[in-house]
C-alpha positions, -999 to 999 in steps of 0.1 A, spaced: -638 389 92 -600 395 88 -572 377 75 -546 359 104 -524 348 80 -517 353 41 -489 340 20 -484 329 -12 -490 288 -18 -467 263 -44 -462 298 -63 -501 296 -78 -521 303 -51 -525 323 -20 -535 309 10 -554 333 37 -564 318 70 -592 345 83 -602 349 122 -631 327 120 -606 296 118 -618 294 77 -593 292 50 -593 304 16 -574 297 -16 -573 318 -47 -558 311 -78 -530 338 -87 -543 342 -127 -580 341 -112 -571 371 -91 -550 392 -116 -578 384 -141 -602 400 -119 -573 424 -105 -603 456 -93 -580 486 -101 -594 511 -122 -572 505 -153 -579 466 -153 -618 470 -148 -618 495 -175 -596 472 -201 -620 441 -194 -650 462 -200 -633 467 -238 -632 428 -240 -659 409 -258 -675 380 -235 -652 348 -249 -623 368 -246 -597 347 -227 -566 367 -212 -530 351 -213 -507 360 -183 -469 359 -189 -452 345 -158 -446 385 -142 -482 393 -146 -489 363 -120 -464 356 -96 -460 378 -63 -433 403 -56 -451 419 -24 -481 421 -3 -488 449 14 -519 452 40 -544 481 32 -558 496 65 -578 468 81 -599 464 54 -579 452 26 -544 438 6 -524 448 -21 -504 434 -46 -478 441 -61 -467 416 -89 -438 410 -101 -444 425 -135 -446 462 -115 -486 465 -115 -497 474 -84 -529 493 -79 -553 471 -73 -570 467 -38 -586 434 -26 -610 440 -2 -615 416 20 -646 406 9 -639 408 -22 -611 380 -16 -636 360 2 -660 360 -31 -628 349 -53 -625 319 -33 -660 303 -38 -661 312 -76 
């Protein structure tokens, strides 16, 4: 399972169409919220359970995204972060939640 296609939908979403003919769509907070880098797994594991992240507009809108072998993306948003590796997945299970 591989992405065709991936781009970035009405500036909220992105929109990946995979090989299977499937599509997928991903909220752009829901995926900097659960952004896997080391640094943002680390800070929500400090968070108590009803803590609620705000996002300025940087930390969710996308500058770049770059493909990661053939097994993954990354982003890099427009507020400079840019560690964090989607497998794919990964992306896959942040569409159905």
């Amino acid at each position: 399972m591989k992405p065709v296609n991936i781009k970035v939908k009405e500036k909220i979403k992105l929109l990946i169409h995979w090989d299977d003919g499937s599509d997928s769509e991903i909220s752009l907070k829901k995926m900097r919220d659960k952004c896997p880098c080391a640094t943002c797994v680390a800070e929500r594991e400090k968070q108590s359970k009803t803590f609620i992240p705000i996002y300025l507009d940087s930390q969710i809108k996308v500058a770049q995204i770059n493909p990661v072998g053939s097994y993954a993306i990354s982003i890099v948003w427009k507020d400079g972060h840019n560690t964090g590796i989607y497998e794919y997945p990964f992306l896959r299970l942040l569409s159905k939640n």
